[in-house]
NUTI-223578 format. One record per residue: y, x, z of N, C-alpha, C in turn. Coordinates in steps of 0.1 Angstrom, whole numbers, plus 5000, padded with zeros to 4 digits. Each point is the difference from the previous one (the first is absolute). Layout:
residues N
YXZYXZYXZ/...
end
This chain:
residues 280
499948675216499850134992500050115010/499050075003500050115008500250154994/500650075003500550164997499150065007/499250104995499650145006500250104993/500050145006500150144999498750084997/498949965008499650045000498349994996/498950104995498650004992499449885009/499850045010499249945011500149885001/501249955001500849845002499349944990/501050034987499449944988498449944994/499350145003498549975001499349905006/500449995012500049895008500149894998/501149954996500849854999499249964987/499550094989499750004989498649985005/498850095004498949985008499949805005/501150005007499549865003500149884990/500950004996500549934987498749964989/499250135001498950034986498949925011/499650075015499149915006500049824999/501049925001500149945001500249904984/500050084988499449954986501050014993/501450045004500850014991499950114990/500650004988500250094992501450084999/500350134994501050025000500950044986/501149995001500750104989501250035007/500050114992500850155003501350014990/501350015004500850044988500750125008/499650144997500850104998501450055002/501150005004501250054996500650125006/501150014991500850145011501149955006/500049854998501449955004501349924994/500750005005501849994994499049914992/499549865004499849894996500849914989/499349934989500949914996499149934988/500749894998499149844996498750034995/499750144989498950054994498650025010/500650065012499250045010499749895008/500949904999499649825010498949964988/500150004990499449914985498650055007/500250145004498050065002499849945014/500949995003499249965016499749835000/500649954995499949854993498649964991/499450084996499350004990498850055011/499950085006499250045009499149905010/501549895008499949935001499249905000/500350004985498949854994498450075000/500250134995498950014996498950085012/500949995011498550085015500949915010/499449995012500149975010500850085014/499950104997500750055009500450174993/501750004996500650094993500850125012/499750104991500750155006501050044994/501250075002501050044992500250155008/499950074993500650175002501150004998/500550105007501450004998500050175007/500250134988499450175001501250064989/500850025000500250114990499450125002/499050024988498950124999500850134993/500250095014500750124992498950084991/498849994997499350114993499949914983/501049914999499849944983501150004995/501250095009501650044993499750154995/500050044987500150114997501550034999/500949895001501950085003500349975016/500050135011500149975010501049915003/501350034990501649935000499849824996/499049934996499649924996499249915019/499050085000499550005018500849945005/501550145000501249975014500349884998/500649934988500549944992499649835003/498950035001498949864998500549905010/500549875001500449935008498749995015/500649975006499349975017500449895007/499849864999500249885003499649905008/499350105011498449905006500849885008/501150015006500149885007500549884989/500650064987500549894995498249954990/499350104996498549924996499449955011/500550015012498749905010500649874993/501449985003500749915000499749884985/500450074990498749954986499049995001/499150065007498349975002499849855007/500949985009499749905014499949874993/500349964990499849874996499149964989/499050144998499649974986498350025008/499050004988498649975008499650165009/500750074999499850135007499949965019/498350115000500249945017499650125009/500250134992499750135005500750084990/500950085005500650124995499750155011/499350074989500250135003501050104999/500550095006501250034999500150115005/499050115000499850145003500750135003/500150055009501250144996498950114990/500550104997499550104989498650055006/500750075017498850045006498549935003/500549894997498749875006499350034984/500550004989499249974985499650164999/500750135007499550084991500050125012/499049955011500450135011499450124997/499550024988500050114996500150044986/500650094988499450014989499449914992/500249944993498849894984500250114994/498650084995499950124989499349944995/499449854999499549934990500650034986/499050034986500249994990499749944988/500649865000498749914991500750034982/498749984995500149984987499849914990/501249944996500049894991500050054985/499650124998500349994981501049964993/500150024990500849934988500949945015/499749865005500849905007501450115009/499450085002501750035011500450134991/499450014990501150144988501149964988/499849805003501449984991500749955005/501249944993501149925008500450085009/499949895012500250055015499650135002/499150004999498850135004500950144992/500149994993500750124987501550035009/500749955001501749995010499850015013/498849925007499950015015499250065003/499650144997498950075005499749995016/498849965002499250055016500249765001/500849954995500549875005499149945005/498649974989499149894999498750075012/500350165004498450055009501349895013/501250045000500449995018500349844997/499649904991500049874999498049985004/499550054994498449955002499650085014/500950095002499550035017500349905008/501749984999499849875014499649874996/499949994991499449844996498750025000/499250085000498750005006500050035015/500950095006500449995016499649825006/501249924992499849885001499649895004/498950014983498649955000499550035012/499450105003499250075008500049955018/501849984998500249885016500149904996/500749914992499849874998498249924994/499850124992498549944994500449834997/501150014990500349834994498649984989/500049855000499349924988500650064989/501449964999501150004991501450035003/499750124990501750065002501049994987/501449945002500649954991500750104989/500550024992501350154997500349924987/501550014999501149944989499450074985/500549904993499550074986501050154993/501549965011500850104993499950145000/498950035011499750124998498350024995/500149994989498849934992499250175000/500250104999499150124998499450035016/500849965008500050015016498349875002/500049894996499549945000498350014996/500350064984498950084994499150085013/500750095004499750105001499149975018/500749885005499449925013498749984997/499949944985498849925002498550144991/500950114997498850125001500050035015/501150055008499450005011498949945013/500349834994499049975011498549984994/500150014983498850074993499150115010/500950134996499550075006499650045009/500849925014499650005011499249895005/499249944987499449885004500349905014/501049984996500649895013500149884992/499249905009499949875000501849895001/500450054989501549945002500049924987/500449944995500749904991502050054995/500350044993501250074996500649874993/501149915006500049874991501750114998/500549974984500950044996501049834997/501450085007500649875000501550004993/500549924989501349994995501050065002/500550104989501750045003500949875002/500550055011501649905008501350064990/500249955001501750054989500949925008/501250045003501249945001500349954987/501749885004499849914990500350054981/500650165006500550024984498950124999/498649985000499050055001500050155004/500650035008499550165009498649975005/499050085000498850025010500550065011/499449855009500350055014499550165005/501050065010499450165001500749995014/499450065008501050075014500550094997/500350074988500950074996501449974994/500049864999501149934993501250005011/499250005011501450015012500850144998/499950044994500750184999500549974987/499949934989501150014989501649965002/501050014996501149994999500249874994/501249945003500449844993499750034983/501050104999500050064982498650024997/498950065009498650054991499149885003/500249915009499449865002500149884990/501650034994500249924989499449994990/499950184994499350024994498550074996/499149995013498549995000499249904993/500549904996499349904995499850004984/500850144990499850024991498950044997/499150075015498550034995499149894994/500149935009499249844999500449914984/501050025003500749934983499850064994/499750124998499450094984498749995003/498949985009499050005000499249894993/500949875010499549844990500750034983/500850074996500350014986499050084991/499650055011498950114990498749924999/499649945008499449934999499549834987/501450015001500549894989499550154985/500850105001500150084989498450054997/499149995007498950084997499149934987/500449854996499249994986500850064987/501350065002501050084992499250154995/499550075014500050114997498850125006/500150074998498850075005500650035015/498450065003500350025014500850125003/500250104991501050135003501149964999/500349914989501049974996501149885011/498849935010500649925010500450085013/499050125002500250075010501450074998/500350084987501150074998501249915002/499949874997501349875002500150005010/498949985011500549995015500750035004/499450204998501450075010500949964993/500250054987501450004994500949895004/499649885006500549874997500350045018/499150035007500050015015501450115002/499650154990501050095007501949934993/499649924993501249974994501149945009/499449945011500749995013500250135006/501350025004500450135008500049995016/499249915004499650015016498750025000/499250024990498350024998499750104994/498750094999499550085000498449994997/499650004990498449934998499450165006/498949995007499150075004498550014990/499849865000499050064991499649814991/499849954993499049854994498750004995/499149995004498750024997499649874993/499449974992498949954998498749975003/499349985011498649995003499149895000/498350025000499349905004500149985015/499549895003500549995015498550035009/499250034995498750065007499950195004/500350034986499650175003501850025000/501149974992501150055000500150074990/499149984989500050104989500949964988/500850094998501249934992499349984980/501049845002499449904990501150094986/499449994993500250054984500649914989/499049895000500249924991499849835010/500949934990499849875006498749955001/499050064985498949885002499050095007/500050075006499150065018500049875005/498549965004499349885006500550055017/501250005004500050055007500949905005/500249935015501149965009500950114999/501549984995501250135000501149945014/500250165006501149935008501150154997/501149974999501550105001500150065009/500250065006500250055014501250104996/501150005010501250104997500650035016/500450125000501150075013501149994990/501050025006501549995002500850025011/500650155001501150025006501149954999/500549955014501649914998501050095009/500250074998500650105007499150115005/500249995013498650065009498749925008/500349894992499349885005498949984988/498550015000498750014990499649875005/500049904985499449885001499349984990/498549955004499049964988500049884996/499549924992499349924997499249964987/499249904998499150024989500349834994/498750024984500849854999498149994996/499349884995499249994994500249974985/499050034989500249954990499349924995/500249874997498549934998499650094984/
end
């Protein structure tokens, strides 16, 4: 597995790799690795010949700078996770190398980055489609991986390589849960024993609501969530949506011929954790 820093290197190694017939995929990260982020590189694996792993925390997609400072920084302990799994190039960039000057890039997703996420994390999803098209742009992968748990993040990938007509393949791959179902997050390393215990009430009201949705309407499931979520005093619902999983446009009624997926934030202190459920 080889490490570089730097545009030039990368291009290179990647340049030969593509001469020579292989194909590639790309999985993204900012780091502070864990089993979710092996699952993509595993899957990567199978599915190209010769895999890339980033490893960037992108300061221009934190709208809480205190969240930035915050953000774990792990690189010797992710080489150390990477080295066994199909990963055979990690990028691993300082700030200056991704952004020696200014991104005043301003893309426009519509509707897609004004709910959920978009609505709470103002500016998130332009300084997410800047470096991830940064990315693209040096890696130029076949196929690039991203977890389902950040399911609007995902959406929102596959308008951008729309728009930027790039020849990529967007394969979306399975939420990892630990075993009393938390979605894996590198943000879980910053909860407390007491708010760790109790994060997994998100997940468990979610598969209940799920169970509950031939009960009740869809306002009426949404309003049970939080209530059922804030009823725990280590949580804090931020927001439960209801959407289709194409535009994000939130679902009304059950019988919308539509694929529905839940998507919810939750505050556990000062720790914000999402995840979503599907509904068949």
């Amino acid at each position: 597995m080889l490490v570089v820093k730097e545009i030039k290197e990368l291009q290179e190694l990647i340049r030969k790799k593509k001469e020579e017939g292989n194909t590639v995929g790309f999985v993204p990260t900012m780091g502070a690795l864990h089993p979710g982020h092996l699952s993509l590189v595993n899957i990567a694996g199978q599915q190209s010949d010769f895999v890339v792993v980033s490893i960037f925390v992108n300061p221009t997609q934190f709208n809480d700078k205190n969240d930035l400072i915050n953000y774990p920084r792990t690189l010797e302990r992710d080489l150390s996770l990477l080295d066994p799994t199909a990963c055979q190039l990690v990028f691993a960039p300082e700030v200056a190398t991704m952004y020696p000057e200014e991104d005043k890039r301003q893309f426009n997703f519509g509707k897609l980055e004004q709910v959920m996420e978009g609505q709470f994390r103002p500016g998130h999803f332009n300084g997410v489609a800047q470096v991830v098209s940064k990315l693209f742009d040096m890696v130029k992968p076949d196929k690039a991986f991203f977890g389902l748990k950040d399911f609007q993040q995902l959406v929102i990938i596959k308008a951008l390589v729309k728009q930027l007509s790039m020849p990529i393949e967007i394969v979306p791959c399975p939420i990892m849960r630990e075993e009393d179902g938390l979605a894996m997050s590198s943000r879980n390393q910053r909860l407390s024993p007491e708010q760790r215990e109790n994060a997994p009430h998100i997940y468990q009201t979610l598969k209940e609501a799920r169970n509950k949705a031939s009960e009740m309407s869809v306002k009426e499931l949404k309003q049970w969530v939080v209530s059922t979520i804030d009823q725990n005093p280590y949580l804090q619902t931020e927001y439960f949506e209801i959407t289709d999983d194409e535009d994000l446009n939130a679902v009304e009624r059950w019988e919308d011929p539509l694929n529905k997926v839940g998507c919810v934030a939750v505050h556990c202190g000062e720790i914000r954790l999402i995840d979503n459920i599907v509904f068949e």
